[in-house]
KOLMI-844787 format. One record per residue: x, y, z of N, C-alpha, C in turn. Coordinates in steps of 0.2 Angstrom, whole numbers, padded with zeros to 4 digits, always signed. Atoms other than C-alpha are relative to their C-alpha. Example, Ala and Ser with C-alpha at 12.3 -4.5 7.8 and 13.67 -1.06 7.14 Angstrom:
+0004-0006+0000+0062-0022+0039+0004+0006+0000/-0004-0006-0001+0068-0005+0036-0004+0005+0003/
END
This chain:
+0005-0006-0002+0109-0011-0099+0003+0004+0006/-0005-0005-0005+0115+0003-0090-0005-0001+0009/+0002+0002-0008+0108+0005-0068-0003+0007+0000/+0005-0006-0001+0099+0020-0073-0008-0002+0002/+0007-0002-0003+0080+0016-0068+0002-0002+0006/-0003+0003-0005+0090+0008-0052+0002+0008+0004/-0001-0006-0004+0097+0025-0049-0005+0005+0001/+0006-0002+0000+0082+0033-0052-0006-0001+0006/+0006+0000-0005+0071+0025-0040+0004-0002+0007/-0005-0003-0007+0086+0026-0026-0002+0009+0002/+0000-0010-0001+0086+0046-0030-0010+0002+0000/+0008-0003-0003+0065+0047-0029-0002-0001+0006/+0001+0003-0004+0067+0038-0014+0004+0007+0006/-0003-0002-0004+0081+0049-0004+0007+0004-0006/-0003-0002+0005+0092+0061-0014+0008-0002+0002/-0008+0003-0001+0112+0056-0016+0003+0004-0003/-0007-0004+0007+0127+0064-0024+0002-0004-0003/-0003+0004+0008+0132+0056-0039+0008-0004+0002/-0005+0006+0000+0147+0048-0034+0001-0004+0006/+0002+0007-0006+0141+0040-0018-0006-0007-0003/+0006+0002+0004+0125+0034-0030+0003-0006-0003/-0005+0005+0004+0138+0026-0042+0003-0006+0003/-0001+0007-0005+0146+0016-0027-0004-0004+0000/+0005+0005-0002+0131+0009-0020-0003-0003-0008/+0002+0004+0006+0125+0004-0038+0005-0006-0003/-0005+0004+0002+0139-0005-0042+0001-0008+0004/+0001+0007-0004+0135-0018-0028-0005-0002-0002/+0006+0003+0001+0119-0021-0037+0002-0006-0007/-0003+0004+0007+0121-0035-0050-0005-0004-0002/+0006+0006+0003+0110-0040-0064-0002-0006-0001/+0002+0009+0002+0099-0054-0065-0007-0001-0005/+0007+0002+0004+0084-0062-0074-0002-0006+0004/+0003+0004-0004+0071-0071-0067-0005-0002-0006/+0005+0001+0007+0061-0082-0082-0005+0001+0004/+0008+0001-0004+0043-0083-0079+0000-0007+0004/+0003+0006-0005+0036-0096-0067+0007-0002+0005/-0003+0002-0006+0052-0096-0058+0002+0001+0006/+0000-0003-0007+0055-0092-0040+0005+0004+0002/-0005-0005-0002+0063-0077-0033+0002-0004+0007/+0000+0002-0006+0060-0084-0015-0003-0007+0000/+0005+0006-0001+0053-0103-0010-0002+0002+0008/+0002+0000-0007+0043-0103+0007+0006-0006+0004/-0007+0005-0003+0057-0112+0019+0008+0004+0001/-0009-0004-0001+0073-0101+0014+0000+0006+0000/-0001-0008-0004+0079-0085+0019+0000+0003-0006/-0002-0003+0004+0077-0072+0008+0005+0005-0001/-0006+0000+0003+0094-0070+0002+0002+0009-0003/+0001-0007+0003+0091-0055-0009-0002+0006+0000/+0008-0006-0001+0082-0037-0010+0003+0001-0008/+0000+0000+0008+0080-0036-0030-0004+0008-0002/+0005-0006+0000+0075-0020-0037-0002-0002-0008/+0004+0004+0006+0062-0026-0053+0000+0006-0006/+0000-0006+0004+0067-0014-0068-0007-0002-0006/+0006+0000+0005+0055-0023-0079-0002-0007+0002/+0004+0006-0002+0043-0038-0077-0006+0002+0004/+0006-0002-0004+0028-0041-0066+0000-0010+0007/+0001+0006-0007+0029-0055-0049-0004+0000+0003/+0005+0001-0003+0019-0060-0037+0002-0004+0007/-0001+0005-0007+0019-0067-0017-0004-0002+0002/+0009+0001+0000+0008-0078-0010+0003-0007+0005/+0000+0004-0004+0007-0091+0002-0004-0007+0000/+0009+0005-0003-0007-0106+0009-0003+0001+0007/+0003+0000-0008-0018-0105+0021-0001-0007+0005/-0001+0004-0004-0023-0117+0034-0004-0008-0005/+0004+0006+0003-0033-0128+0021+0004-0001-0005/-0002+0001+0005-0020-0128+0008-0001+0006-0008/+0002-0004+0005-0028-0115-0003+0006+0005-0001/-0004-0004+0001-0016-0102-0012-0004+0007+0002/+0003-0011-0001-0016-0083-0006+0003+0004-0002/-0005-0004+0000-0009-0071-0014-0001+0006+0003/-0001-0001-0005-0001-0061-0002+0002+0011-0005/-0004-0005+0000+0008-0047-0015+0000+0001-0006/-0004+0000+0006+0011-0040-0032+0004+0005-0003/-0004-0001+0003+0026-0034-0038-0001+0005-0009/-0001-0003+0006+0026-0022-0054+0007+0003+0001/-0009-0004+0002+0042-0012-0064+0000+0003+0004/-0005-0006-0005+0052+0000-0054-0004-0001+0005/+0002+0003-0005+0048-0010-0039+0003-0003+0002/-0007+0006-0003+0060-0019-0024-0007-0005+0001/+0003+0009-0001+0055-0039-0021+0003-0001+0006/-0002+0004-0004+0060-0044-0005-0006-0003+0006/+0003-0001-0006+0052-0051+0010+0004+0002+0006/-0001-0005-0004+0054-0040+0025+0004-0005+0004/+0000-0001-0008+0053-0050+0039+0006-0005-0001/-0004+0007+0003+0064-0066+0030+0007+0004+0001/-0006-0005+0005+0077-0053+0022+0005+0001+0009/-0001-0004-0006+0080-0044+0039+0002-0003+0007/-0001+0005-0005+0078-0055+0052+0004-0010-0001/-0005+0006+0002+0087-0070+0042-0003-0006+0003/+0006+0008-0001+0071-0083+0046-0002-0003-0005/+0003+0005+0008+0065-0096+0033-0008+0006+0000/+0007-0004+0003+0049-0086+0022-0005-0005+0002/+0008+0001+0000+0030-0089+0024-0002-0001-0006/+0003-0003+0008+0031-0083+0007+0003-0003-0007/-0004-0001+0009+0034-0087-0012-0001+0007-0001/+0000-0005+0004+0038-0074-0023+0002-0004-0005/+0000+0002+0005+0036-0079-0041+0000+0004-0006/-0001-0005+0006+0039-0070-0059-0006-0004-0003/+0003+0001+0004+0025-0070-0067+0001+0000-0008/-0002+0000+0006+0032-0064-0083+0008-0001+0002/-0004-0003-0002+0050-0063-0089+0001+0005+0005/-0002-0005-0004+0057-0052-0075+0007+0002-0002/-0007-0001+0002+0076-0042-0077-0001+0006+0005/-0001-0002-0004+0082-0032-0064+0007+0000+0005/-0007-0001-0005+0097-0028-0050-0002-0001+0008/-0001+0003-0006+0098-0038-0035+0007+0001+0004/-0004+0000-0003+0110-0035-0019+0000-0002+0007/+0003+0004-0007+0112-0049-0005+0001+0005+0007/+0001-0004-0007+0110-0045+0011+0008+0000+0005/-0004-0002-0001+0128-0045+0017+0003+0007-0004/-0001-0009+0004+0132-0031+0003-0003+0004+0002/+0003-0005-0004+0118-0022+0008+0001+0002+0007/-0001-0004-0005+0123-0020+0027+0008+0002+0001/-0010-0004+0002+0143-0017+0021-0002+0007-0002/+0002-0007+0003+0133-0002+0012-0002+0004+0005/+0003-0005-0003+0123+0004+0023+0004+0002+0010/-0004-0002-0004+0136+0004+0037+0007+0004-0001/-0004-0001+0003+0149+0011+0027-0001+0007-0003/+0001-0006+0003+0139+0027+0019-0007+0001+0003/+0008-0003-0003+0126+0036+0028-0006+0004-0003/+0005-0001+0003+0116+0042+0016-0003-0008-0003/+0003+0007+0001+0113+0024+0011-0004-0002+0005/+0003+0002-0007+0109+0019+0030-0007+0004+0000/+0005-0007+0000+0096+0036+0028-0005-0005-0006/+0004+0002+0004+0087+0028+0013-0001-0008+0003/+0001+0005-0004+0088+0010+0022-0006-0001+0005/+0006+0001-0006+0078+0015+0036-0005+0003-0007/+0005-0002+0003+0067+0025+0025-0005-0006-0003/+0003+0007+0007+0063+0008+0013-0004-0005+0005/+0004+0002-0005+0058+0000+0030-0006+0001+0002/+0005-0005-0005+0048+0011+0038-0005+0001-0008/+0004+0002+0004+0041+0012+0019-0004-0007+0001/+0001+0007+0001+0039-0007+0018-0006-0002+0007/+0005+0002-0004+0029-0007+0037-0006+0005-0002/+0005-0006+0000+0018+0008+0032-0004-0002-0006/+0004+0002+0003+0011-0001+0016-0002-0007+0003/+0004+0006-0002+0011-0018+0025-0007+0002+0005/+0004-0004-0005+0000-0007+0040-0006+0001-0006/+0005-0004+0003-0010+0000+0026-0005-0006-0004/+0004+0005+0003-0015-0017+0017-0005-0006+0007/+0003+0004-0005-0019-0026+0035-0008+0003+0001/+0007-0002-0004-0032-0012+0039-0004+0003-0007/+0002+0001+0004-0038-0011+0021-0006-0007+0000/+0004+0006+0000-0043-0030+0023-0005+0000+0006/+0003+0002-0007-0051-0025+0040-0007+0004-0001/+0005-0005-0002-0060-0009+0037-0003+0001-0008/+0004-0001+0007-0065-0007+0016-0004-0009-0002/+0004+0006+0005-0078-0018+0006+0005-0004-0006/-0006+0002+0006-0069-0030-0008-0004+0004-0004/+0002-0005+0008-0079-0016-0021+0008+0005+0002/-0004-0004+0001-0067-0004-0012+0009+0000-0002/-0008+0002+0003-0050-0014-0011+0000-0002-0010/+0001+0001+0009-0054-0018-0031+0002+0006-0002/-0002-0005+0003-0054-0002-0034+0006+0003+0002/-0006-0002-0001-0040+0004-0025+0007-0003-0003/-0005+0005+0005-0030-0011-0033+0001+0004-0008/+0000-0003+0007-0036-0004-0050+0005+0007-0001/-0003-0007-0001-0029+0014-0045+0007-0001+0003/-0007+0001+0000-0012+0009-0040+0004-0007-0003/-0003+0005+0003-0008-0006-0050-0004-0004-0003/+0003+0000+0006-0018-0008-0066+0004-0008-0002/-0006+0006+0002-0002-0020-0071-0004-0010+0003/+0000+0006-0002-0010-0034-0060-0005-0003-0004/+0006+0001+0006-0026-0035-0072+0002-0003-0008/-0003+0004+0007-0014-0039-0086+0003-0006-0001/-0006+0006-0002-0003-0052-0078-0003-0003+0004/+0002+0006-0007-0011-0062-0062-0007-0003-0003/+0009+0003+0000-0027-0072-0064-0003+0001+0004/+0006-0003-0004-0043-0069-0059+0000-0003+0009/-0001+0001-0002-0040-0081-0047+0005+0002+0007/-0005-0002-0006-0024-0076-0037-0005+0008+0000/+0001-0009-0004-0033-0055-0037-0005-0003+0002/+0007+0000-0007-0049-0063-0029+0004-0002+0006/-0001+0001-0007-0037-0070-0016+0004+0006+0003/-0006-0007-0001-0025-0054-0014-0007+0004+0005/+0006-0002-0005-0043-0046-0010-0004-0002+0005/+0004+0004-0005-0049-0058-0001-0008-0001-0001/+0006+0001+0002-0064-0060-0009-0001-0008-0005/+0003+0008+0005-0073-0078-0019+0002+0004-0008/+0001+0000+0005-0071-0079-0036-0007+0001-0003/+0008-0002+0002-0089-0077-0038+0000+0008+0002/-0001-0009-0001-0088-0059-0029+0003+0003-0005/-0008-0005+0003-0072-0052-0039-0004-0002-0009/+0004-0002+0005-0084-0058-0055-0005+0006+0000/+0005-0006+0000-0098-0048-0049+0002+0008+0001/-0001-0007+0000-0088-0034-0044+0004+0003-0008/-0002+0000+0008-0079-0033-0062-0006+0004-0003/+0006-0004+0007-0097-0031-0071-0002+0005+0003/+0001-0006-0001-0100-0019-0058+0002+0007-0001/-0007-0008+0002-0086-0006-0062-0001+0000-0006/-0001+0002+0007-0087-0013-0080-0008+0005-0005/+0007-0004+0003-0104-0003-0081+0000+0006+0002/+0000-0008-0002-0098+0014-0072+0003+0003-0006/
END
């Protein structure tokens, strides 16, 4: 399979010339992730930043009781990494899991800063993916602070449909942070608009 939806969602992200594009793509090297198996384990560094051409994952943690939380979900033409792991080179908080087959193009984190010090338009889309990566984290923290779980539902529904096909009821009542009794009740509520 060729590194086109790769190149693709590099070039939506920050525009490149076609033969610097080609370098950087050539350090990314296919992998497959089956279902249930782990991108990340909580404890080790994350290693990789993977960019998901097809599949659907999931990140997710424990709280202090034990309880699972999912923390994050991954659809197609979408990176998988964790930030703070990746970046700062500390053991994760986090799994990340493939909930379905996943395929895709991963490049470890020495490649990646060979790249991005090497070619500065890489460096330019780098920071970009950062500054993206805190600016949803920021968006989901004051989501969980300031809307009702009817309105995180819905905004889940409106940016990521995929999760309603692939995660259970259970992991998106806790993504939302709502009971599995809540996240029933709000279903049949939407289920009637």
């Amino acid at each position: 399979m060729d590194k086109q939806g790769l190149k693709n969602y590099i070039i939506k992200n920050l525009s490149f010339p076609d033969r610097t594009l080609d370098e950087v793509v050539e350090y990314f090297e296919e992998i497959t992730i089956l279902k249930n198996d782990f991108f990340l384990k909580e404890g080790k560094v994350n290693e990789h930043y993977f960019f998901l051409q097809s599949g659907f994952m999931r990140a997710f943690t424990y709280d202090s009781e034990g309880n699972e939380i999912t923390t994050n979900f991954y659809q197609k033409d979408s990176v998988v990494f964790e930030v703070s792991s990746f970046y700062l080179r500390t053991p994760s908080t986090e799994n990340i899991q493939a909930v379905t087959d996943c395929y895709g193009y991963a490049i470890s984190y020495n490649q990646l800063n060979l790249l991005l010090h090497a070619i500065p338009e890489f460096r330019a889309y780098g920071v970009k993916m950062l500054a993206r990566e805190y600016v949803l984290y920021k968006k989901r923290t004051l989501e969980l602070i300031n809307l009702s779980g009817e309105a995180r539902y819905e905004n889940l529904m409106n940016s990521n449909k995929e999760v309603f096909q692939h995660a259970q009821l259970k992991q998106i009542a806790s993504y939302l942070n709502v009971t599995d009794t809540s996240l029933s009740r709000i279903r049949r509520e939407f289920s009637k608009k």
